[in-house]
Structure formats: structure tokens, C-alpha cells
C-alpha positions as a printed Julia matrix, in Angstrom:
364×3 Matrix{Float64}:
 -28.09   14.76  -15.81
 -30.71   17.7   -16.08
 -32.36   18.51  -19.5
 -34.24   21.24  -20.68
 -37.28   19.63  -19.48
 -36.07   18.63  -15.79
 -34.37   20.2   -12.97
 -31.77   18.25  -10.97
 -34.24   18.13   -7.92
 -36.14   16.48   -9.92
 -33.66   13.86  -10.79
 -33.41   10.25   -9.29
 -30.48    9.1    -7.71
 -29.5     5.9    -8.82
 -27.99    3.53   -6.17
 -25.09    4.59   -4.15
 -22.48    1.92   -3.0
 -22.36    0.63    0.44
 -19.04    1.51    0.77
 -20.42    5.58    0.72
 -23.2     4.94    2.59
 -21.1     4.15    5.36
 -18.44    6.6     5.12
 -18.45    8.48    8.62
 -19.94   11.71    9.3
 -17.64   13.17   12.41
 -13.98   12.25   13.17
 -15.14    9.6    16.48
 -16.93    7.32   13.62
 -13.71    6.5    11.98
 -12.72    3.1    12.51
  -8.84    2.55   12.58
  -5.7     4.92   12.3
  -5.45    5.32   16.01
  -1.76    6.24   15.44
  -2.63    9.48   13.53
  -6.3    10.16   15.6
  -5.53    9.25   19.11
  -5.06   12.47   21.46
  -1.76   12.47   21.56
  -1.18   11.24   18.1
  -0.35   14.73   15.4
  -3.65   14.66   13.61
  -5.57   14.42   17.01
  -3.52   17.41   18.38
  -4.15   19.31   15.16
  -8.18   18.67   16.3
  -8.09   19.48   19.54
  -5.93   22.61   18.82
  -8.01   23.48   16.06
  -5.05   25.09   13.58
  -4.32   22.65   10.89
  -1.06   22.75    8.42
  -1.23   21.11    4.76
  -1.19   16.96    5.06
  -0.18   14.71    2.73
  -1.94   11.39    3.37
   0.16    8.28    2.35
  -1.36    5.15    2.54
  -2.85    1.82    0.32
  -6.2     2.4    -0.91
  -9.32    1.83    1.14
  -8.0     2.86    4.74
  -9.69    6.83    4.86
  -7.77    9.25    2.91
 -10.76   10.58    1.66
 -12.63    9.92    4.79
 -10.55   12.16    6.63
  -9.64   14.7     4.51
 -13.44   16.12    4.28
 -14.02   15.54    8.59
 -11.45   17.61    8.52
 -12.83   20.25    6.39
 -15.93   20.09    8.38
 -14.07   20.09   11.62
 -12.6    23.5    10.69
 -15.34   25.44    9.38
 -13.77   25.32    6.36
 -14.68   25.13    2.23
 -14.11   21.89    0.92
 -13.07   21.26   -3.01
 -11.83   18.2    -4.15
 -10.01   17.52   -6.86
  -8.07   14.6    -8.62
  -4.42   14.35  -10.16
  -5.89   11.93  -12.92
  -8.78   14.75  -14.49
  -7.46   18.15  -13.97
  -4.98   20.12  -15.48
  -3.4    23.33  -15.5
  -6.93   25.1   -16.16
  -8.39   24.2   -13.38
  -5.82   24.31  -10.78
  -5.81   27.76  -11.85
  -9.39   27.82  -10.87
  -9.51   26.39   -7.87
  -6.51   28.86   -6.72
  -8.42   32.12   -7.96
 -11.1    30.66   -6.11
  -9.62   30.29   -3.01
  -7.36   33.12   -2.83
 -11.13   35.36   -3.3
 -12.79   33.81   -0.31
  -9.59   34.06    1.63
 -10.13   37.64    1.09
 -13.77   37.77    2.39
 -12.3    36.04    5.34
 -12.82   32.27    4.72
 -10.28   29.59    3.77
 -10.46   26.69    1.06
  -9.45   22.8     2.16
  -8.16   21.75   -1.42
  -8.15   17.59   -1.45
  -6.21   16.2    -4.11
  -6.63   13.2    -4.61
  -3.55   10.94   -6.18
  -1.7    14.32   -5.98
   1.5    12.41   -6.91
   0.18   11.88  -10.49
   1.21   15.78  -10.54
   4.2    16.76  -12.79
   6.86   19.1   -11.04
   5.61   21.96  -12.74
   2.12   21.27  -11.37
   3.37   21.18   -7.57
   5.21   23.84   -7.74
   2.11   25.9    -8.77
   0.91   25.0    -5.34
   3.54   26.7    -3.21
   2.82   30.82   -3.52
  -0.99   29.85   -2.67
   0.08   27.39    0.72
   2.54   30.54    1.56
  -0.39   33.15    1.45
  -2.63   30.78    3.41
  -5.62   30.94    0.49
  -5.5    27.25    0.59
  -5.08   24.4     3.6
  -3.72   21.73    0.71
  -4.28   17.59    1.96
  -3.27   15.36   -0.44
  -3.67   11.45   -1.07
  -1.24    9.71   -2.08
  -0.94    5.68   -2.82
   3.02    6.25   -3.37
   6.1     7.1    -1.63
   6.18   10.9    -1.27
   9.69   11.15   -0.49
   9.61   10.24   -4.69
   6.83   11.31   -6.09
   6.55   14.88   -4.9
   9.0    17.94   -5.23
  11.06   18.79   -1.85
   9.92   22.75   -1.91
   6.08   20.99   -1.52
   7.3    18.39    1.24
   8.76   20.97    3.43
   5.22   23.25    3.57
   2.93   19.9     4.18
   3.49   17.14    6.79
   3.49   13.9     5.85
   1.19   11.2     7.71
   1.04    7.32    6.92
  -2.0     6.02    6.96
  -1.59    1.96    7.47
  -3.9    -1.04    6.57
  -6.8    -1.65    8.66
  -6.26   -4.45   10.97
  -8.27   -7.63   11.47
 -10.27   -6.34   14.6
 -11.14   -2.9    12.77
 -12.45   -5.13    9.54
 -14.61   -7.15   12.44
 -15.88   -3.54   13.75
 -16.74   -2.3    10.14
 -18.45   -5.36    9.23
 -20.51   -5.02   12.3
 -21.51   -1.52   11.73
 -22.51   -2.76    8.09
 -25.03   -5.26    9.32
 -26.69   -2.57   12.17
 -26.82    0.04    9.63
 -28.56   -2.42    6.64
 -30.62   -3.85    9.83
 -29.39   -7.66    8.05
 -27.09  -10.35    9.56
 -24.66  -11.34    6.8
 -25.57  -14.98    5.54
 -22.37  -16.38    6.59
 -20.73  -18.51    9.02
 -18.34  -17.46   11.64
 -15.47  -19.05    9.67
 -16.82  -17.78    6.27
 -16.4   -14.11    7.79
 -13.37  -14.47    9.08
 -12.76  -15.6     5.15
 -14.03  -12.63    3.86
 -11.94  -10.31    6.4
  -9.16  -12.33    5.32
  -9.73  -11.07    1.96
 -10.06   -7.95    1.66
  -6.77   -7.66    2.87
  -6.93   -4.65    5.31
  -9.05   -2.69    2.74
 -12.02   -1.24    3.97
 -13.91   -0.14    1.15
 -13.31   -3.92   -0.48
 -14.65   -5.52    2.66
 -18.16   -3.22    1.93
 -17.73   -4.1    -1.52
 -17.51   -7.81   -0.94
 -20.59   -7.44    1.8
 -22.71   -5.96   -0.63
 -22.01   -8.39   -2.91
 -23.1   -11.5    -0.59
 -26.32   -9.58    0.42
 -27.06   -9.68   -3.28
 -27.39  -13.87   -3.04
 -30.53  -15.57   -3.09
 -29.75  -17.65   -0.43
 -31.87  -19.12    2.12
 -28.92  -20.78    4.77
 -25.6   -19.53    5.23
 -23.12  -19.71    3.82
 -19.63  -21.94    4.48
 -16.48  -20.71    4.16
 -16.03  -23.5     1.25
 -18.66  -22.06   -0.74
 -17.46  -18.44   -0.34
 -14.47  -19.6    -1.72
 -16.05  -20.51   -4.67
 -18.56  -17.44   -4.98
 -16.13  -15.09   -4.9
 -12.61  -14.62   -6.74
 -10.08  -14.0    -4.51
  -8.15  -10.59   -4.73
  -5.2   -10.0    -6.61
  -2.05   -9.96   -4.69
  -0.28   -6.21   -4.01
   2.64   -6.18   -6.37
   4.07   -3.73   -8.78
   7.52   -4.1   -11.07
   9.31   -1.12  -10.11
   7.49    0.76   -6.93
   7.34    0.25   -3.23
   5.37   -3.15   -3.04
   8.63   -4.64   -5.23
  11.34   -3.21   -2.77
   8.96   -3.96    0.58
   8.62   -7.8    -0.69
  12.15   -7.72   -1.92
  13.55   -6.57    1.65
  10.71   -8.48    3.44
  12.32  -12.48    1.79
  15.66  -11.08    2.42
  15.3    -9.95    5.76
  13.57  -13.64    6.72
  16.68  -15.33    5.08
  18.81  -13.16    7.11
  17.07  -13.76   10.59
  16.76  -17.74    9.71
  12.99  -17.82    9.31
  12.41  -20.47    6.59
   8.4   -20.15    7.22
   8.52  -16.17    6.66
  11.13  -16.56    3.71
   8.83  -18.93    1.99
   5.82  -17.04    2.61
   7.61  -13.69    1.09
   8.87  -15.78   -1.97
   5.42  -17.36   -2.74
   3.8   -13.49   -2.39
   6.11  -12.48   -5.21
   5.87  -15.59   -7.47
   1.8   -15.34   -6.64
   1.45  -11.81   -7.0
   3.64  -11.06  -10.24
   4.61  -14.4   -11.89
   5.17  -13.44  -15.25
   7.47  -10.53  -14.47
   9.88  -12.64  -11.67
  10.07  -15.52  -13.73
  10.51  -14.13  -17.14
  10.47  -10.27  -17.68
  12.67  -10.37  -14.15
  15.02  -13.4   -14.39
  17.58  -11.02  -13.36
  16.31   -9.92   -9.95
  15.35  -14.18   -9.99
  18.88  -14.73  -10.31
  20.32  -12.1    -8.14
  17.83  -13.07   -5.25
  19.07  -16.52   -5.71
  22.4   -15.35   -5.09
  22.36  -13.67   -2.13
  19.54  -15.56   -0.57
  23.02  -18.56   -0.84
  25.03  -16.4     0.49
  23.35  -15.21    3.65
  22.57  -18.81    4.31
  26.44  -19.98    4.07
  27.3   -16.85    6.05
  25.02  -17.86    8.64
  26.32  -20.83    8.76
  23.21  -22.66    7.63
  23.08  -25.95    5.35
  21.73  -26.69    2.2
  20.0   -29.67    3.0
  18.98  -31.42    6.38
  21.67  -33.34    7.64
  24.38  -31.89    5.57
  27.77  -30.37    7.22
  30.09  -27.96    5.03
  32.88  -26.36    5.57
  33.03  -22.23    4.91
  35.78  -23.14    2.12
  32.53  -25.63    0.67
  30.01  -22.58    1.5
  32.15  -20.15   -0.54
  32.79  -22.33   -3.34
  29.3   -23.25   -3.76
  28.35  -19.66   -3.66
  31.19  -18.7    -6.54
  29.66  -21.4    -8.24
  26.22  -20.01   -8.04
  28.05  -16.42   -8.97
  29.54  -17.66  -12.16
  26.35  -18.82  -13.65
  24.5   -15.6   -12.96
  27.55  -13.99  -15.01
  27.45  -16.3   -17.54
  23.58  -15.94  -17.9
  23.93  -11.89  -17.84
  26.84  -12.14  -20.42
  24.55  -14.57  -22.6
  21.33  -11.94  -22.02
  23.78   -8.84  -23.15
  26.11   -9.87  -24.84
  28.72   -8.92  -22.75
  32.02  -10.3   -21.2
  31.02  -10.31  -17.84
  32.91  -13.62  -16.89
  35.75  -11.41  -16.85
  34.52  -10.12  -13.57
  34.63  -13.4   -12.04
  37.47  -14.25   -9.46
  38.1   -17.32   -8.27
  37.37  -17.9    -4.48
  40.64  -18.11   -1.99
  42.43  -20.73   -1.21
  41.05  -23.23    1.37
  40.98  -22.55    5.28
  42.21  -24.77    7.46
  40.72  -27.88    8.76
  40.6   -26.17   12.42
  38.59  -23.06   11.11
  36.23  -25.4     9.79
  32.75  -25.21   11.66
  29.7   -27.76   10.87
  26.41  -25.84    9.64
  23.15  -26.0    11.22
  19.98  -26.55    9.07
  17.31  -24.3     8.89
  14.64  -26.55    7.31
């Protein structure tokens, strides 16, 4: 910051992250997201066609929102401001639109980034829609959530929305490459220790140049093992949230494994939503805990699949067994709110017989 005794050329910058340092300067440098920048693809046609319409960038963090939305502004000649859902208000929307609707009228348009632009209340988004119309702003927005929820439907039908997904193994390899030619350093690691830290970082670019910058920082003199990486670093926190799209995705993700008889997937799913919130499934969500438990039952005895290895049940067994399961779920949600939900509970029909009786296949 400049004083009255300094000028900001003057100033020295302090250090700037690794993860900026790298950031690309033209639209062939960025690594990833072929499916939106491949010719074809609509972001590459947009390019090559040169006439952009308002985006709305959907994606996890760390995979080029950013990135892209200021090649862009580059790419089209035109003024970039940036703003963020999480600092400004009313005010300075306001500002940026008076802004931009004067150099639209000396014949120059305004790329307006905002950044988390779901953290917008309706009001806020609608104040966005006379200046799109009038063409005084080209409006990209980021956004970490679904925008089919998040943002009003007037605003989704003047911008097109465009996923951007996580960065896959081979582009983490290619980023981690450009890292060591641009810091002219090999990484002191081993080949299995790097394929640790791609591993993760978890599709997120900017916490792979995070994590890179942090293991040029050791004073080490051989390299590292994949062991001792372990160790040096923490590991990151699973993707989970209690009520937004990484609950459903996991949610659908176990159920869809149970459904298509994949115990190894099923498990996997399970132990991402015990690992990632374990508090809120066992205790603050011991109803969805429950619930899961109930249908996860019942797809298996529809499926005809047993409970144990070695086991054979009949489907009157299966559906008596999942009653069973029912009625304690009722009785625990009658116990939690103290009310008479055994009354919903129906007793299963009567037994089939013996010759519509099928043996069950394990899935274990």
C-alpha cells in the first residue's frame, strides 16, 4: 500500500504463489477442458467465430474458471473487470454497470467476471438482465454450485451454461511438468511419490501447485518416497457437503453400485461418505443412515442377491427381512419425533409358493 511518502511503483511485490505464476497467458496454454476448448467443442467455436454470448462457468474449484474467463477477455479485445459475489454489493454492481454501459457508448464493451456469482440474491441477478439485453456487458460467471438452483431462470436463459470438469490424471502429470521447466528444478520426489501427490490433489490444479511449492520449500538433499510424503503432508479433506450436490452425487453414486451389483464401488462410495462427513452421517444424519440402509436391503433382495456367502432365501424371506428392517426405521423415527409412525407399517403378504421360490446369488 502507497503512503504519502511512496508511490506504488515504488512498492515491492511480495511473493506471488506458484499457482499464479503459472496461470496461462493465451487460450493453447490451458491444460485440460478439451470438451469445452476443442474446435468443435461451444467455447472453441465461440473463439474461432469470434462473437461470444454471456457463460456461466460451473465447475469444482481449481480447474480454470478464472483462467478462462480473462483469455477470453483478451481474446476479444475486450475490458476486463472482475468482481466477486462474496465483497460487493448493490453499490458497486451499480458501478460496474454505469461503467460499462459508458464505454459501450464510446464503442467498446466490458467482460464482467463474477466470481461465485451464485452467492447473488435474486434481486442482485436480476439487476443484471437490462445491462446483458443492451449488450454494455458480456457477463461470465463462476460458479462452484448447481446453476439450475442457485441462479434465477430470466438470468439462465440470456447466459449459456458450460461445465467445467476435474482435471484428469494425465493433465495433473502435464501441469506438474510445466511446473518443474518453468522453476528450471526437478521435484525431489520419486516416481511413485508423484504419482502420490497427483493422487492428492484430487483433480485440482491450483492444489497440485500448491502442494509443489510446498515440497520445493524442503531442505532435502535425496528424494523423497512416497512413505515419507505421506507423512510430510496432510492429506486433503474429502469433497462432501450436508445438503448440496456432493451429498446427492455420493448418495446416487452407493446406490447406483448397489443397484448394478458392484460390492467394490458400493463400498468405496459408502467409505467416501463415512470419510468425508462422519459426524453428520452417523449422528446429525442417522436418518439418511437409516434410510440408505433400507433401500440399499431392498435392492439387494430385489436383485436377488444374499446376505451372506453361501446363504439361499426365498423372496417371501427377502421381503420379510426387509419389513423387518422397515419397522425399525419407523420405530426409530417415531422415537426421534415423537410420532406414531408404526401406524404406517403393514405387514408383508402372505407367503409365495414353494415353486416361485428362486435361490439368491451372493455378491460378496
Amino acid at each position: 500500500m502507497s503512503d504519502l511518502f511512496s508511490s506504488d511503483a515504488d512498492a515491492v511485490q511480495g511473493p506471488v504463489p506458484l499457482a499464479e505464476r503459472l496461470r496461462p497467458k493465451t487460450v493453447e496454454e490451458v491444460i485440460g477442458q478439451a470438451q469445452l476448448l476443442a474446435p468443435e467443442a461451444p467455447l472453441g467455436a465461440m473463439l474461432a467465430s469470434g462473437q461470444l454470448t454471456s457463460l456461466i462457468f460451473w465447475g469444482p474449484p481449481g480447474v480454470g474458471k478464472t483462467t478462462l474467463a480473462r483469455l477470453l477477455a483478451d481474446h476479444t479485445d475486450l475490458f476486463f473487470e472482475q468482481i466477486s459475489a462474496i465483497f460487493s454489493g448493490v453499490a458497486d454492481l451499480k458501478k460496474c454497470f454505469e461503467a460499462a454501459r459508458l464505454r459501450h457508448k464510446n464503442g467498446r464493451g466490458t467482460l464482467l467476471f463474477v466470481d461465485e456469482i451464485h452467492r447473488f440474491n435474486r434481486a442482485q441477478q436480476d439487476g443484471f438482465l437490462p445491462y446483458i439485453e443492451d449488450g454494455s456487458i458480456l457477463l461470465v460467471g463462476a460458479s462452484t454450485e448447481n446453476p439450475s438452483f442457485e441462479l434465477n431462470a430470466a438470468l439462465l436463459s440470456r447466459a449459456q451454461v458450460l461445465v467445467l470438469t476435474r482435471l484428469a490424471d494425465s493433465d495433473l502429470r502435464q501441469l506438474m511438468a510445466r511446473a518443474e521447466a518453468v522453476l528450471n528444478r526437478a521435484l525431489p520426489l520419486t516416481a511413485e511419490a508423484k504419482e502420490l501427490l497427483i493422487t492428492m490433489a484430487d483433480g485440482d490444479g491450483r492444489m497440485l501447485l500448491n502442494l509443489i511449492e510446498q515440497t520445493l520449500a524442503w531442505p532435502v538433499s535425496a528424494q523423497v518416497s512416497a512413505e515419507a510424503l505421506a507423512k510430510r503432508l496432510s492429506r486433503r479433506a474429502s469433497q462432501y457437503d450436508k445438503s448440496g450436490d456432493g451429498h446427492y452425487n455420493l448418495i446416487s453414486a452407493l446406490h447406483k453400485s448397489v443397484r448394478g451389483s458392484d460390492p467394490d464401488a458400493a463400498l468405496y462410495w459408502l467409505a467416501r461418505m463415512l470419510e468425508g462427513a462422519r459426524i453428520h452421517v452417523i449422528w446429525g444424519g442417522a436418518y439418511y443412515e437409516w434410510r440408505s440402509k433400507i433401500l440399499v436391503w431392498q435392492i439387494w433382495m430385489r436383485n436377488g442377491s444374499a446376505l451372506r456367502p453361501g446363504k439361499v432365501m426365498s423372496d417371501w424371506a427377502a421381503r420379510k427381512v426387509s419389513w423387518r428392517l422397515r419397522k425399525r426405521w419407523l420405530i426409530w423415527r417415531w422415537r426421534l419425533n415423537r410420532t406414531r409412525f408404526i401406524a404406517l407399517i403393514k405387514p408383508p403378504a402372505a407367503p409365495p409358493r414353494a415353486a416361485d421360490r428362486c435361490p439368491l446369488q451372493s455378491i460378496f
